[in-house]
C-alpha distance (Angstrom), angle and dihedral (degrees) to the residues before:
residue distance angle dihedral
X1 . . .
X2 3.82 . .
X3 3.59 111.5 .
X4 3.90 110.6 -166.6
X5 3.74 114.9 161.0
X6 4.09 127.6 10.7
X7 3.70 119.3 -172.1
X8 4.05 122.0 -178.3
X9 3.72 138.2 117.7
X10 4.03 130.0 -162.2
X11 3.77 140.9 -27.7
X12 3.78 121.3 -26.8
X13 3.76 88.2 2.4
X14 4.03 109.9 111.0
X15 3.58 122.1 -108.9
X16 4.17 110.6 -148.2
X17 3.99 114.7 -168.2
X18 3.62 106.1 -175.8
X19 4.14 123.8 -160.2
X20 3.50 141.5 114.4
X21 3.75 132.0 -73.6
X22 3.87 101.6 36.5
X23 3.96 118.2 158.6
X24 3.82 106.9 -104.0
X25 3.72 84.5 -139.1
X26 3.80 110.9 87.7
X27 3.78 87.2 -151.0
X28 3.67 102.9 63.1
X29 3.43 98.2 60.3
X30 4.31 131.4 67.9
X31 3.45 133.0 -179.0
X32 3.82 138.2 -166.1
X33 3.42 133.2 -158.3
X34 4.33 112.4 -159.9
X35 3.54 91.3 -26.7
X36 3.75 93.4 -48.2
X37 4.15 113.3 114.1
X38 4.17 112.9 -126.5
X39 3.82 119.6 -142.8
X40 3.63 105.9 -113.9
X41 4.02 101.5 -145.9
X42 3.81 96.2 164.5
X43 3.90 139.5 30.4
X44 3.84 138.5 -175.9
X45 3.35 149.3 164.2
X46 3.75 87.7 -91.4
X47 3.51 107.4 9.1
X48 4.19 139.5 59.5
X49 3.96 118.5 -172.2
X50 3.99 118.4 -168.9
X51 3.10 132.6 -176.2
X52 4.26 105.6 -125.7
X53 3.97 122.5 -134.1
X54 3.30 151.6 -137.0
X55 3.66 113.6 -87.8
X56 3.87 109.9 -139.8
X57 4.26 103.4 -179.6
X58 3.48 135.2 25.7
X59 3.77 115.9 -117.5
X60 3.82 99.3 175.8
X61 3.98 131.3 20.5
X62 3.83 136.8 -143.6
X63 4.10 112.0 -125.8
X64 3.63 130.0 -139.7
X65 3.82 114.1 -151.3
X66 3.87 83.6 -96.7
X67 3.45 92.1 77.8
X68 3.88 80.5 -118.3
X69 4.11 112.6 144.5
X70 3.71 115.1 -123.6
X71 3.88 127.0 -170.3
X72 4.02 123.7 -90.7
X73 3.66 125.8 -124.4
X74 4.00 129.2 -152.6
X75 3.54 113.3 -107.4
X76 3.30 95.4 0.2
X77 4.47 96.6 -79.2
X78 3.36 137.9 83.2
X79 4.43 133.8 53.5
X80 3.61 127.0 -81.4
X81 3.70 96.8 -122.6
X82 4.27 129.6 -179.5
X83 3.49 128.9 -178.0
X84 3.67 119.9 -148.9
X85 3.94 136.7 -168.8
X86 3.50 112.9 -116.6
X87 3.41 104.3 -168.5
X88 3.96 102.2 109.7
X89 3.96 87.8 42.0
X90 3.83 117.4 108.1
X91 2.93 126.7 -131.7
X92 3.61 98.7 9.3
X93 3.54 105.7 -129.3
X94 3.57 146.7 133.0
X95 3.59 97.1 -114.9
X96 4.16 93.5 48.8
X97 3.67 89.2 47.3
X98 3.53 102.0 48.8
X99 3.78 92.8 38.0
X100 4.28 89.3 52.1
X101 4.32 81.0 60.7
X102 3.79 92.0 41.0
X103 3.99 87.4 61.1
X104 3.57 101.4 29.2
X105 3.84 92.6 -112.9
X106 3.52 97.7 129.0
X107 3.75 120.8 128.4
X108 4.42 94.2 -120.8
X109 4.06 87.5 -162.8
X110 3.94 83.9 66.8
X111 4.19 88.0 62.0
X112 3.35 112.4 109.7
X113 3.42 111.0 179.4
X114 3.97 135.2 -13.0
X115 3.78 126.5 -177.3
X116 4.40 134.5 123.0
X117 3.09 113.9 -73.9
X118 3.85 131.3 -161.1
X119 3.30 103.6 -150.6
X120 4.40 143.7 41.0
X121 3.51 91.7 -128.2
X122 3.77 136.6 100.9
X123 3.89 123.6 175.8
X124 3.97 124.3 -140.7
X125 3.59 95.7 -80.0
X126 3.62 116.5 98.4
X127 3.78 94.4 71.1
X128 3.78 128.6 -137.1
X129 3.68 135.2 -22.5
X130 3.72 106.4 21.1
X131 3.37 133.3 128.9
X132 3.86 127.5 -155.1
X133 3.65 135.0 -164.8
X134 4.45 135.9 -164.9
X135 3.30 126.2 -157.3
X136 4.21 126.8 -170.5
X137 3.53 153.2 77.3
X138 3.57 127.1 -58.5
X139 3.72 116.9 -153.4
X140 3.29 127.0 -168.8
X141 3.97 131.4 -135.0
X142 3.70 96.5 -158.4
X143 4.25 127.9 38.1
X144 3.51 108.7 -126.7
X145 4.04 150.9 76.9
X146 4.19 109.7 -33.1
X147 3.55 126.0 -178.5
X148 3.77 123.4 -155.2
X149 4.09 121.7 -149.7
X150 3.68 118.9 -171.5
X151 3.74 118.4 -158.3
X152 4.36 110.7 -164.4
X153 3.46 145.2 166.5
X154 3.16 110.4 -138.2
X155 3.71 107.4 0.6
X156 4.27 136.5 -35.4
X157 3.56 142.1 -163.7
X158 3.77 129.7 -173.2
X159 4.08 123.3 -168.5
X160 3.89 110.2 -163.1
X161 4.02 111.3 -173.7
X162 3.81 110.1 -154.9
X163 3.63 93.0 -156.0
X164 3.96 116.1 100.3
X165 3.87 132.4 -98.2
X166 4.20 105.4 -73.4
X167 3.94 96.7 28.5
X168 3.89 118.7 108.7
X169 3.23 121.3 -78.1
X170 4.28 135.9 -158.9
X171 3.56 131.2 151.3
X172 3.68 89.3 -179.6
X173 3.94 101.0 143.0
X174 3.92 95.3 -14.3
X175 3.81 122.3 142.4
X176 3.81 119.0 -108.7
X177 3.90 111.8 -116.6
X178 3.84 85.4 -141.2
X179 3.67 127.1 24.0
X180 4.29 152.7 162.5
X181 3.49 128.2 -164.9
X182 3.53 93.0 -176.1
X183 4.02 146.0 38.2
X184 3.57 109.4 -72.7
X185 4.17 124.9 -135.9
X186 3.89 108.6 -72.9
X187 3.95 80.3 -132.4
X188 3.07 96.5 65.5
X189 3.95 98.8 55.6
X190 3.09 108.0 123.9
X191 3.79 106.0 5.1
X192 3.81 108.2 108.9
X193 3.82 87.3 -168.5
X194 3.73 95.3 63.7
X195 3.67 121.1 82.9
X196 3.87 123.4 -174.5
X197 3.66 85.6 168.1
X198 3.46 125.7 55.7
X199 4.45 87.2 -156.0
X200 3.70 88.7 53.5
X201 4.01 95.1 87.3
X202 3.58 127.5 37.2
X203 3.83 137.7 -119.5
X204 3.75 108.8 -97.9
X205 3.88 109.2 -82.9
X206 4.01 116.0 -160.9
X207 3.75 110.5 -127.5
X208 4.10 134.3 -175.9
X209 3.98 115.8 -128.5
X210 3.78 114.6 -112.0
X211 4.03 93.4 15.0
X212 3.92 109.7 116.5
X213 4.01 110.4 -123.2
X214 3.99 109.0 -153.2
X215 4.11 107.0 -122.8
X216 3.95 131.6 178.9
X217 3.89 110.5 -178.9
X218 3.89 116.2 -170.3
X219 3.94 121.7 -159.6
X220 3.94 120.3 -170.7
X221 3.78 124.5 -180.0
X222 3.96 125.3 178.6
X223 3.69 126.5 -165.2
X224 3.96 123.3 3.7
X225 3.44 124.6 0.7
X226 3.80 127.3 -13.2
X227 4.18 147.2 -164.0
X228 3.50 147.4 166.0
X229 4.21 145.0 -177.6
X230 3.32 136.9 -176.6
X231 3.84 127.1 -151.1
X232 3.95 137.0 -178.6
């Protein structure tokens, strides 16, 4: 086998690693990616396709100059993101929930899911009383002023670090650039440009292109259905 290029990016996304010398039969070959194995869907002479999955544990971390361990992320893209039941959390907040995973305190039955996720979205489909939280870098494409706008039912909170990729890192008591306490107007989902709350977009923040931004963004939502986006 000659493997030459490889293109691919984060769960249920396809990874395509093209060459020369592949089986023709799909079944005789397998492929990993960090540990984690890839669905091979397609091969060729020159070409494998797989289908890339959901990475459930961490076998390696990232470091900060803290010495502080952070999470890992398949092929390099994409937020480690968990969703948690809030149920048993008083009072449901923002600031309680993201302060019981600051200390460790929260209750890790109450996890629901946890994966990397390529996008800060999430649909009305997980029901009621959950709260979700995204952790990464953001990086730029262009240098200059961005603005971030958060769109949530219930409530939101994104932390944007302008230090580069490798310095320390703590949100411990920080203040969100962009925030809601409260359910924003159903009009306004998913129209970036409207703002019923003045805390729901941030001041302009000058970034560099290709630098990597550390980001945590927390969504909350109570009773019935709940969603949230985030735009720059």
């Amino acid at each position: 086998m000659n493997d030459t290029t490889r293109s691919g990016s984060i769960n249920g996304q396809d990874l395509v690693i093209k060459g020369t010398g592949f089986s023709l039969n799909k079944t005789d070959v397998s492929v990993e990616v960090d540990g984690v194995p890839c669905a091979v869907s397609e091969s060729t002479f020159t070409q494998v396709k797989c289908r890339l999955q959901k990475k459930t544990t961490q076998s390696a971390n990232l470091t900060s100059n803290s010495g502080t361990p952070l999470n890992t992320y398949i092929s390099g893209s994409g937020f480690f993101y968990q969703r948690y039941s809030i149920g048993s959390i008083s009072p449901q907040t923002i600031t309680k929930f993201k302060d019981l995973l600051d200390t460790n305190k929260i209750n890790v039955s109450t996890l629901q899911d946890s994966y990397v996720s390529g996008e800060l979205k999430t649909e009305n489909v997980f029901g009621e009383y959950y709260g979700e939280v995204w952790k990464g870098y953001f990086m730029p494409t262009v240098t200059g002023n961005h603005k971030f706008r958060g769109i949530a039912d219930d409530a939101f909170a994104l932390y944007l670090s302008t230090a580069v990729y490798g310095s320390t890192i703590s949100f411990v008591n920080a203040t969100p650039i962009a925030y809601t306490n409260s359910t924003q107007a159903t009009t306004i989902y998913p129209n970036y440009y409207q703002v019923d709350y003045t805390t729901s977009e941030s001041a302009y923040i000058s970034l560099e292109a290709g630098k990597q931004y550390y980001m945590e963004v927390y969504h909350l939502n109570g009773g019935s259905g709940g969603k949230f986006s985030l735009s720059v």
